[in-house]
C-alpha positions as CSV (number, residue, x, y, z in Angstrom):
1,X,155.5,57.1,165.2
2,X,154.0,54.7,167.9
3,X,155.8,51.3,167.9
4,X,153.8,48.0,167.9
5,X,152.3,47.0,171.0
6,X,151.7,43.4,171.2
7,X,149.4,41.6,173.4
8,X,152.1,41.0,176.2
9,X,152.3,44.5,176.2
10,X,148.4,45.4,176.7
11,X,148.3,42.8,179.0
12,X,151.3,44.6,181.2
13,X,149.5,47.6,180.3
14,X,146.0,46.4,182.1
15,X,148.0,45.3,185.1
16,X,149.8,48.9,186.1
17,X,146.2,50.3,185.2
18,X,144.3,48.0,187.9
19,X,147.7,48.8,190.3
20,X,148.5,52.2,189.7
21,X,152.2,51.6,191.1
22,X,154.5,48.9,191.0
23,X,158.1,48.3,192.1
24,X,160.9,47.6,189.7
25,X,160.7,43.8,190.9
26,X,157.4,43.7,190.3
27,X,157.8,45.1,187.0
28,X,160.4,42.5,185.8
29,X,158.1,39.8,187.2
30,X,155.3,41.2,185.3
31,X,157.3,41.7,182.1
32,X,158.4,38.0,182.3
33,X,155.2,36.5,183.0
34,X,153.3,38.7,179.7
35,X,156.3,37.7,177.8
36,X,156.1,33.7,178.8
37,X,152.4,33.8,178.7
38,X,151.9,35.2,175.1
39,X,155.5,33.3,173.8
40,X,156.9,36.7,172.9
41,X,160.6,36.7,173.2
42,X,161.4,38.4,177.0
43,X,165.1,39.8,177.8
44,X,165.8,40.8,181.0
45,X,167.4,43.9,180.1
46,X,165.0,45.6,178.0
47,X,162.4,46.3,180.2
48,X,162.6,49.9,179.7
49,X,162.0,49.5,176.3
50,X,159.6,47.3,176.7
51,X,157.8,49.9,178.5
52,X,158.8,52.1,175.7
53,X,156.6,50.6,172.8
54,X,153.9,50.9,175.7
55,X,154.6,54.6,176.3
56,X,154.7,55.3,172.7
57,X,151.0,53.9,172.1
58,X,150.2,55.9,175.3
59,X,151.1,58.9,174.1
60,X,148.0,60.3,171.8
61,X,145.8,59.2,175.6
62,X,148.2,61.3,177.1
63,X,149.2,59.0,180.0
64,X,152.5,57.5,180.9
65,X,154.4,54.6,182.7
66,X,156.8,56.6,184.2
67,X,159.8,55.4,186.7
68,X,160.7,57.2,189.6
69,X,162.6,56.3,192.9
70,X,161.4,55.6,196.8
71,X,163.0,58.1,199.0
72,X,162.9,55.9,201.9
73,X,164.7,52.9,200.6
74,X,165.8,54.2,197.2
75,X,164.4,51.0,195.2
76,X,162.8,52.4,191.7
77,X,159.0,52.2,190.7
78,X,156.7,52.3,188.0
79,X,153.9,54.3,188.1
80,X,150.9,54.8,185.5
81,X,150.4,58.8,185.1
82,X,147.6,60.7,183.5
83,X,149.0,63.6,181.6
84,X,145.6,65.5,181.1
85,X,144.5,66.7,184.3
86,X,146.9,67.9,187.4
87,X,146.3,64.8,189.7
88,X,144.3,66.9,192.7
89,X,142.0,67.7,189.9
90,X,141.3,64.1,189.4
91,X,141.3,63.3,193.0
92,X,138.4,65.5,193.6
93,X,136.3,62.3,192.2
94,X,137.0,60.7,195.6
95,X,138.0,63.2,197.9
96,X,135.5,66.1,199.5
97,X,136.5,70.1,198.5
98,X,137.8,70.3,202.5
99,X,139.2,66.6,202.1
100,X,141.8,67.8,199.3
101,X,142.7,71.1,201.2
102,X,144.3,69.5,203.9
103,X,145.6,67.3,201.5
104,X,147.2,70.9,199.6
105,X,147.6,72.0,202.9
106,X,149.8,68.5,204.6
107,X,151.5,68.9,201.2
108,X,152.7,72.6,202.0
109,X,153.8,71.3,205.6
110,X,156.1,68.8,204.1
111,X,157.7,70.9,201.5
112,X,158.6,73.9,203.2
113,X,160.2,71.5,206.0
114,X,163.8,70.5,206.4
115,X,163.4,66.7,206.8
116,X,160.3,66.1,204.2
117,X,157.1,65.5,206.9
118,X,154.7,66.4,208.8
119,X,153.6,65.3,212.3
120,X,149.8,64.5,212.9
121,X,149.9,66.8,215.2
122,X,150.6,70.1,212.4
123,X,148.5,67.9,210.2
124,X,145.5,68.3,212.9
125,X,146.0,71.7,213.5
126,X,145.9,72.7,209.8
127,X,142.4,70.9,209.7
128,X,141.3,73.8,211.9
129,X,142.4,76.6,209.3
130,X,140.1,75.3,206.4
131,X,138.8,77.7,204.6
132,X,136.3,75.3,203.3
133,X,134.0,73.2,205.6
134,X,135.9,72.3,209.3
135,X,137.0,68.8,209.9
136,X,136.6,67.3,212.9
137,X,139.5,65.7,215.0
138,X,137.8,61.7,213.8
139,X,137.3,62.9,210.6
140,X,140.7,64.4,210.0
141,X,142.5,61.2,211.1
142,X,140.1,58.9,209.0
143,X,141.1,61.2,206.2
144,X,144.7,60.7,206.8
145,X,144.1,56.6,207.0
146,X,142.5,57.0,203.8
147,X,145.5,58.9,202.5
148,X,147.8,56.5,203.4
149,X,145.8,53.9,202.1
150,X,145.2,55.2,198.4
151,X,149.2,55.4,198.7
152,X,149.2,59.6,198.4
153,X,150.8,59.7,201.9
154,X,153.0,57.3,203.6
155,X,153.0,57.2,207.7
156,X,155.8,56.4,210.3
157,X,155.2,57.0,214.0
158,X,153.1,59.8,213.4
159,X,155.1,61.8,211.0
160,X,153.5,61.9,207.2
161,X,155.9,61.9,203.9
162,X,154.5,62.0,200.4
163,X,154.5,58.3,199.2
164,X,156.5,57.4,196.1
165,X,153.1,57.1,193.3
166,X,152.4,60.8,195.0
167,X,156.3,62.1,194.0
168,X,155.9,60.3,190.8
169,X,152.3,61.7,189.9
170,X,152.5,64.9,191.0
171,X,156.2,66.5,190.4
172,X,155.2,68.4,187.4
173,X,152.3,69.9,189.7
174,X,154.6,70.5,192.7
175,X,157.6,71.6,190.4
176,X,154.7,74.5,189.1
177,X,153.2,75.2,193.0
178,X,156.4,75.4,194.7
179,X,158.8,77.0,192.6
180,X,160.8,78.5,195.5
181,X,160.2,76.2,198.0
182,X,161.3,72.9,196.5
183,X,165.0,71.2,196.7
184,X,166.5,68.7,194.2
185,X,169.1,66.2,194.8
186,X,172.2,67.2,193.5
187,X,173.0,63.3,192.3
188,X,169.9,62.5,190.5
189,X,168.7,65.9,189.9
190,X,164.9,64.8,191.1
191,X,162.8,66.7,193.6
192,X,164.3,65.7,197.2
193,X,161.8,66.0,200.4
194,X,164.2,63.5,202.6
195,X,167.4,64.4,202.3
196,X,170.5,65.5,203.9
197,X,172.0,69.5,203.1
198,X,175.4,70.3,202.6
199,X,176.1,72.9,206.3
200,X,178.3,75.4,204.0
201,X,176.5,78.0,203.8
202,X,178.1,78.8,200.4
203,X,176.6,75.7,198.9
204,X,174.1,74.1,200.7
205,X,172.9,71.1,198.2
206,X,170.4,68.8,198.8
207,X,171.0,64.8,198.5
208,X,168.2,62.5,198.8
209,X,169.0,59.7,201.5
210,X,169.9,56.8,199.4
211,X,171.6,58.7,196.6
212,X,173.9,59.9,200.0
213,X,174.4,55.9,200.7
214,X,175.3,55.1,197.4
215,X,177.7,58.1,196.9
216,X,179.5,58.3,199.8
217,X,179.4,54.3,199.6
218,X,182.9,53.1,200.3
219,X,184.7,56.6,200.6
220,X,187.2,56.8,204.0
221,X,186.8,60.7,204.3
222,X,182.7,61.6,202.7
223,X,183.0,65.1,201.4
224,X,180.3,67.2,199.6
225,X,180.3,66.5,196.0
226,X,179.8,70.5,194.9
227,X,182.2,72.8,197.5
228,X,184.7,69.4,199.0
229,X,183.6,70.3,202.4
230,X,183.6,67.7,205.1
231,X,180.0,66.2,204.9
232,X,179.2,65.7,208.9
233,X,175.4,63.1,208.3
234,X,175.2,60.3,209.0
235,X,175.8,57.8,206.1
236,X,173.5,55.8,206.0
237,X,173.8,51.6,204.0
238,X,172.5,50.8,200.8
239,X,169.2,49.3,201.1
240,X,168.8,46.5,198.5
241,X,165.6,44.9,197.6
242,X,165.0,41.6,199.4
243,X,165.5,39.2,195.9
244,X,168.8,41.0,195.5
245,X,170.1,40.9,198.8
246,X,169.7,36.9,199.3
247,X,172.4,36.3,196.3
């Protein structure tokens, strides 16, 4: 039985639909300004139900606000998902039949690597294995921009990572295409493209980068948490969103 949505909600609701994705900041922002502006009683600490009663009215449309984590600085997001269609089916409304193949094919580079991306350079040579209509070297990198722009990919230097709305959209569709290939952190139990592996060969789990920082967080000695072998990464900080870290 859905619970009552109220016009603080549907207002909420309109936002993540005209943003697709927004961080938990944002979200508590949001969820204080809907509450203020429609003098409905806001509490800090129930944003997750909150979204809740939103989820629950969502639910016959078959769409979702759904909460999912950044693998680059480990901050957790909101995303609006459509449960009806995978997500490259829907994209095919803005992208060409050769535009999502590289897509499905920069997505196969950065799951089947060890460090979650891929370099514009693999990315550029995949355009010229299409099996659809041949890119050209412009095209290929406008297509990339665009990527990165409709926040499906995220860029750094020239290396490509699946962005966090992407992760958060697509893991029932990735979890389905890349049964074998795909790793999950052993803290938080989601799919993990940047992570660190444990170098026993016995064991060799997966930890996403900031569920490393926060684990090993304070420990003298870090040691895996499955097999107690000495973990030799690099640890690297907590990364704290920017309103947090000023208090």
């Amino acid at each position: 039985m859905s619970r009552q949505m109220g016009d603080s909600h549907r207002r909420f609701l309109q936002t993540m639909m005209a943003n697709g994705i927004v961080d938990e900041q944002g979200a508590r922002t949001l969820y204080q300004y809907c509450c203020e502006t429609h003098n409905t009683q806001h509490a800090p600490d129930k944003l997750d139900d909150f979204i809740d009663a939103i989820n629950s009215n969502l639910q016959p449309m078959f769409m979702q606000i759904r909460k999912g984590m950044s693998e680059d600085n480990g901050h957790q997001f909101y995303a609006l998902v459509n449960m009806t269609e995978t997500v490259v089916t829907r994209m095919s409304s803005d992208y060409a039949d050769n535009e999502l193949e590289l897509f499905r094919k920069t997505m196969d580079l950065i799951v089947v690597s060890e460090n979650g991306t891929a370099s514009s350079t693999d990315v550029l040579n995949s355009a010229d294995t299409l099996t659809t209509k041949k890119l050209k070297k412009s095209e290929t990198e406008h297509l990339l921009n665009r990527l990165v722009h409709d926040k499906w990919l995220c860029e750094n230097r020239g290396e490509y990572t699946l962005s966090t709305r992407c992760i958060i959209e697509m893991e029932p569709y990735i979890r389905a295409m890349y049964q074998e290939q795909i790793k999950v952190c052993h803290i938080c139990h989601n799919i993990a493209f940047q992570c660190q592996i444990c170098e026993n060969s016995t064991c060799g789990i997966k930890i996403h980068n900031p569920c490393v920082a926060r684990y090993f967080k304070g420990r003298a000695e870090p040691r895996c948490p499955a097999c107690e072998d000495f973990w030799p990464h690099e640890i690297p900080e907590v990364r704290r969103p920017q309103s947090q870290s000023r208090r």
